[in-house]
N, C-alpha and C positions, 0 to 999 in steps of 0.2 A: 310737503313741508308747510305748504300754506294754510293747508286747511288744520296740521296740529298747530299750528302758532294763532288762528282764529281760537281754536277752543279753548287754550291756554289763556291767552287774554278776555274772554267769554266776548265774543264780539263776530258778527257778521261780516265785517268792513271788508271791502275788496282786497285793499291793498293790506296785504299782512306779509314780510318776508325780511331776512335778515340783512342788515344793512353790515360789507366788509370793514370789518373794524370794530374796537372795543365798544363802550356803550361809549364811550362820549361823539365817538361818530353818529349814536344818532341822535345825540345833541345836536351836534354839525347840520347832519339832514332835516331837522326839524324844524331849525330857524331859518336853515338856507332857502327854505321850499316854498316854509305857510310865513315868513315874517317882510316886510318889506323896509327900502330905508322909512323912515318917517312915522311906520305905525307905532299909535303906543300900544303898551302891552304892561301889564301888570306882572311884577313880578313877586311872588312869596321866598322871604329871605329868612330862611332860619337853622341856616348850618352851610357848610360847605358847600353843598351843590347846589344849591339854590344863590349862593354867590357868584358859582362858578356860569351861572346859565345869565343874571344880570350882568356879568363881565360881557357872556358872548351874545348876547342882545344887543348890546354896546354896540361892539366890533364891526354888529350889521347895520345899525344905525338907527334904531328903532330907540323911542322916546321911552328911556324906562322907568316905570314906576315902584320903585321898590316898598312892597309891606313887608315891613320890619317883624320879626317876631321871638320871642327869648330863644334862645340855644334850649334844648333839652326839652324842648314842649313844640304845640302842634300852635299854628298861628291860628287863633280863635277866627271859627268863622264869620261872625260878623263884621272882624274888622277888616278880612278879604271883601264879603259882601259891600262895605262901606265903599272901598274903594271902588267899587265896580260900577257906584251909582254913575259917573260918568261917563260920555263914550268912551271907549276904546277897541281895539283891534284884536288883543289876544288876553289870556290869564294863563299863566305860565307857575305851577307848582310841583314842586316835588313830593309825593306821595310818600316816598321810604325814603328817609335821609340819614342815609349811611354814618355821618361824620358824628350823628345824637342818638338814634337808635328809636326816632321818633317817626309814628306814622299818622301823616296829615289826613284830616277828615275831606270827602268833598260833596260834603251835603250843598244842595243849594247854587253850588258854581255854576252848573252847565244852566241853568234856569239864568242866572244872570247876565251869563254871557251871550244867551240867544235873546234878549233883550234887546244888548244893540247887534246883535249878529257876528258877535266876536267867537275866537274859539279857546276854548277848553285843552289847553298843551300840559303832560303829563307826565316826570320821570321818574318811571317804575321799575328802575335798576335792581334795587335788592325788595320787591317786593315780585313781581312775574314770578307764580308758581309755589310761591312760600307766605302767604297774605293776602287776605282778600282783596278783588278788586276785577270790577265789572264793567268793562269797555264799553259796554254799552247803554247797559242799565242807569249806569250813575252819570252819561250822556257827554263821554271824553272824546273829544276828536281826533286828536292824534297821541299818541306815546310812544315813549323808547324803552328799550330795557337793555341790558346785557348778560349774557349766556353764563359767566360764571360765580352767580352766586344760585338761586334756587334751583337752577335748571340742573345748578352741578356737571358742568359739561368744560371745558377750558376757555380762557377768553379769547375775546378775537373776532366773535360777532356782535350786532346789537338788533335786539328782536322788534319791530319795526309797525305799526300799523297808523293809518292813516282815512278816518272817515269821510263820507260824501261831501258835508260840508269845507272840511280842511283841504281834499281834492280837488274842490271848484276853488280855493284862494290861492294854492299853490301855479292854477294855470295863470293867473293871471300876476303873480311873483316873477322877475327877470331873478332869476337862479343866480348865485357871481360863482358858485362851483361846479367843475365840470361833472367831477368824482359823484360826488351827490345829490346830482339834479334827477329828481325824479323821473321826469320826463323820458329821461334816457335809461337810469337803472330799470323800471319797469318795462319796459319793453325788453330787457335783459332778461329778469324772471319770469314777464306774464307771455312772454312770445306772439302777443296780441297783433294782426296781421302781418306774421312770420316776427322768428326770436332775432332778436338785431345782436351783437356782440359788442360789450362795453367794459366789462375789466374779467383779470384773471381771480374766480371767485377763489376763498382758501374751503378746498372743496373737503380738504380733512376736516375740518373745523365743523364745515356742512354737515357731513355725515357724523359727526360727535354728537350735534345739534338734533337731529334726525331722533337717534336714540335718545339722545334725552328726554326729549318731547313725547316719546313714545311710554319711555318710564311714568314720567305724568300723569298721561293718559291711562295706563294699566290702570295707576294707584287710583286713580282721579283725581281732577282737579280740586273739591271740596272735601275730599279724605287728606291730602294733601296739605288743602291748608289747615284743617284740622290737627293733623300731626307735629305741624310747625309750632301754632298755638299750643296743645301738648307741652314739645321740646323746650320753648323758651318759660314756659309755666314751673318748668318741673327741675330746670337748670339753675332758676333765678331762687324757687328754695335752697339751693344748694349752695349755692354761693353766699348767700343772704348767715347760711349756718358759719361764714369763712369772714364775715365780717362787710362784706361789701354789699352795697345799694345801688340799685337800679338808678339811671337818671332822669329817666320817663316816668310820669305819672301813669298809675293804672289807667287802660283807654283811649294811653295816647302812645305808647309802644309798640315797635316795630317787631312782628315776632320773629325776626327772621335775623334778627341783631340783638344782643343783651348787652347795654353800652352802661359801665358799671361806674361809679367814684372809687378810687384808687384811696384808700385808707391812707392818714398822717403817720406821717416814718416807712412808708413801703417805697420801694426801689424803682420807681416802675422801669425803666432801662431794664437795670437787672437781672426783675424776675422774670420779663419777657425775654430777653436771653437767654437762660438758662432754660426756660421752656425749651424755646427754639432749640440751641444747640445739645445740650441732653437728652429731654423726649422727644423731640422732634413735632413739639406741639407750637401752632402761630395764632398769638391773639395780636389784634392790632391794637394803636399804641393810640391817643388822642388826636385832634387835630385842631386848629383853628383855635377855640378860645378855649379848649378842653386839651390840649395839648399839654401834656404831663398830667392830667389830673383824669384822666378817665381810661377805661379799657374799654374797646371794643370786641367779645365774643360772637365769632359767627355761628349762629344757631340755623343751618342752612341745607338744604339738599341732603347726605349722606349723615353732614353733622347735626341733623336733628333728629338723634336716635339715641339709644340709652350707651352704647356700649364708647361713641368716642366722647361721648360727656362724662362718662366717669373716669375715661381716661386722663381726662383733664381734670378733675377735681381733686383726682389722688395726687396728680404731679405737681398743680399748686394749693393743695393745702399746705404740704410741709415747708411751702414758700412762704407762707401766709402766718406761719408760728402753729398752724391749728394740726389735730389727727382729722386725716379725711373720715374718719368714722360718722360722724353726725353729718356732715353732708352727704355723703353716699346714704344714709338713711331717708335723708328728703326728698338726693333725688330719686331713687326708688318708689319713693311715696307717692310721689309727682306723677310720675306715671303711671303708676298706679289705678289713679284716677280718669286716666287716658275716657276716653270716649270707645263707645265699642264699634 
């Protein structure tokens, strides 16, 4: 398990294993471990989750600094970097932010944060698997992800890894959770002189995980995200034919979400009902400051393929006033153009 969740996140790091619980537990795990009261830590604010992480930075007590950034866009690097000229303790970013459909750059961060010997903390929820992203290369110390978007596997776990750096700031961390405290989990998975017993894993959920990661591996990891890029390229002609617009600028979208503006006079309750209850199709609905005004389409694991995107196109075109005819032509075309 260890060693497909290292390949997946492309990363050497020791510690790679599934922490029990949705991704946001390894939100939990991640502040609980490497944050202390009083360290500052930067945080990048530009949708949902990146709220949700300066709330729980709060909670631990950590001085936090929030960079501000528009909804629907990627927070320009320099004005991270600006922030950073001061000390501090951690940079805390969200790479795939679910709630905009926008994916953050991290050129340049782990360079500034070894500067003052801060670390590089990273939520790669809907990006693990479906979008690029190199644990080690791009010089990230710790991240989280969770199991049921790219991995295509059911929720329930959060895929977990933690570098040398992050490992030496976590020992000297007093933990306030039992659940989460490394110290203990790890000696649960690495059995590191003799396996100590610390919770009851959800061992279904495990072996879901297992397989999924093994799917991965078949496809590869950079065929993989290739297909993703593909599927959101070839869905977003399709849609574009149906009246709606992406809300990421090219370069800064997440392929593994196509998060759209909901056209003036469309229902959006509605038409996402009637999806839902008729075809049995689920787009999610806005949230936060997009909340009524955007659709979020998962372009993701299973669904980044031709046959459940035209399933979707056809059941809302005639939502939309339009014949799914011309979009089913782009998205055809779209892949089309697929990579070989």
């Amino acid at each position: 398990m260890s060693e497909r969740l290292r390949q997946t996140f492309r990363t050497d790091h020791r510690v790679a294993f599934p922490v029990s619980g949705t991704g946001s537990s390894g939100m939990e795990a991640m502040v609980a471990n490497l944050v202390a009261p009083g360290d500052r830590v930067l945080c990048g604010v530009h949708g949902l989750f990146g709220q949700r992480m300066a709330d729980e930075l709060g909670r631990r007590g950590a001085e936090v600094v929030r960079v501000e950034g528009e909804w629907g866009r990627a927070i320009p690097t320099e004005q991270l970097l600006d922030a950073a000229k001061e000390p501090f303790d951690a940079l805390f970013v969200v790479h795939a932010e679910t709630s905009t459909g926008v994916a953050q750059p991290l050129d340049g961060l782990a360079d500034a944060c070894r500067a003052h010997d801060a670390l590089l903390l990273v939520d790669c929820v809907t990006s693990l698997g479906g979008h690029r992203l190199e644990i080690d290369a791009w010089g990230i110390d710790a991240a989280f992800s969770g199991t049921q978007k790219c991995l295509n596997v059911p929720p329930g776990l959060a895929p977990f890894t933690v570098g040398p750096r992050a490992a030496a700031k976590a020992e000297s961390v007093d933990c306030p959770s039992w659940y989460f405290d490394l110290s203990l989990v790890l000696g649960y998975w690495s059995g590191t002189g003799g396996r100590a017993y610390h919770h009851t894993a959800p061992i279904n959920l495990i072996y879901g995980l297992h397989e999924g990661l093994e799917d991965v591996l078949e496809e590869g990891v950079e065929a993989r995200w290739a297909r993703h890029a593909t599927a959101h390229a070839a869905l977003l002609r399709a849609v574009r034919a149906l009246g709606l617009e992406r809300i990421a600028p090219e370069g800064e979208h997440l392929n593994p979400l196509l998060a759209v503006r909901i056209p003036e006079g469309i229902d959006d309750a509605a038409v996402r009902g009637a999806l839902l209850t008729e075809d049995g199709i689920e787009i999610s609905g806005g949230v936060g400051k997009f909340a009524g005004q955007a659709w979020r389409i998962g372009v993701m694991g299973f669904g980044a393929n031709p046959a459940p995107q035209r399933r979707l196109i056809e059941a809302l075109a005639p939502r939309l006033g339009h014949d799914p005819a011309e979009a089913i032509s782009e998205l055809e075309a779209g892949w089309a153009v697929a990579p070989a």
